[in-house]
N, C-alpha and C positions, 0 to 999 in steps of 0.2 A: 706427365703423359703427353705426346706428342701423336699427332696425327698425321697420318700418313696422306700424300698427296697422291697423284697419279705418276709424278717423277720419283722410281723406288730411293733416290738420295735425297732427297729434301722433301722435309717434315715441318709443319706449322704448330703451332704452341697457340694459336687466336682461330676462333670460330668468327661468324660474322651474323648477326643477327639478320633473319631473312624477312620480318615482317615486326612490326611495331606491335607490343604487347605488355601487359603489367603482373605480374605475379608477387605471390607470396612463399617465400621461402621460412620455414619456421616462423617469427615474428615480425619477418619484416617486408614491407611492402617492396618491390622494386621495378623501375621501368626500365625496359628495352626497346628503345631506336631503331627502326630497319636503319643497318647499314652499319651500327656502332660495333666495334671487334669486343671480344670476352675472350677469356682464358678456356681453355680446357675444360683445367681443371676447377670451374665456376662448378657451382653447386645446380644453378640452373642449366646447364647444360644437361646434364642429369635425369633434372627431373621431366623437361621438354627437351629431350635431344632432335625433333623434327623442328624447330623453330630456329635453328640454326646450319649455316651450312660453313664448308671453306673458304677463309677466306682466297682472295685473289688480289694480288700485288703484280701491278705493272711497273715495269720498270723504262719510262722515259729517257728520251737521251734528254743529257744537258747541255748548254749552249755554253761557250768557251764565254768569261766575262771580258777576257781582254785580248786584243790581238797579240799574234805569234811574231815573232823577229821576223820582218821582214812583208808582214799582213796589213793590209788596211781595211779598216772599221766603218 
């Protein structure tokens, strides 16, 4: 299951935890990181779907490692 963005072509597969919290799913304790990404398809998601929201991925430029023919460094 994939979640739909606000761009109708591209869809995220990770939620992103919005606030630091610990729950119990069936037996077992588990903690949640503001900020740590989860699946979907996590169980937690589920059972607290307001504690999570989309994530959001920037995409920086990267810096050339080496000069070009003809470039100085």
């Amino acid at each position: 299951m994939a979640v739909k963005t606000t761009d109708a072509k591209e869809t995220v597969d990770a939620l992103v935890v919005l606030e630091s919290f610990v729950g119990r799913i069936g037996d077992e304790d588990r903690t949640f990181r503001e900020g740590d990404l989860i699946r979907v398809t996590d169980p937690a998601v589920k059972k607290w779907p307001a504690l999570f929201g989309p994530a959001r991925f920037t995409h920086d430029r990267i810096e050339q490692a080496t000069a070009a023919p003809g470039e100085k460094r």
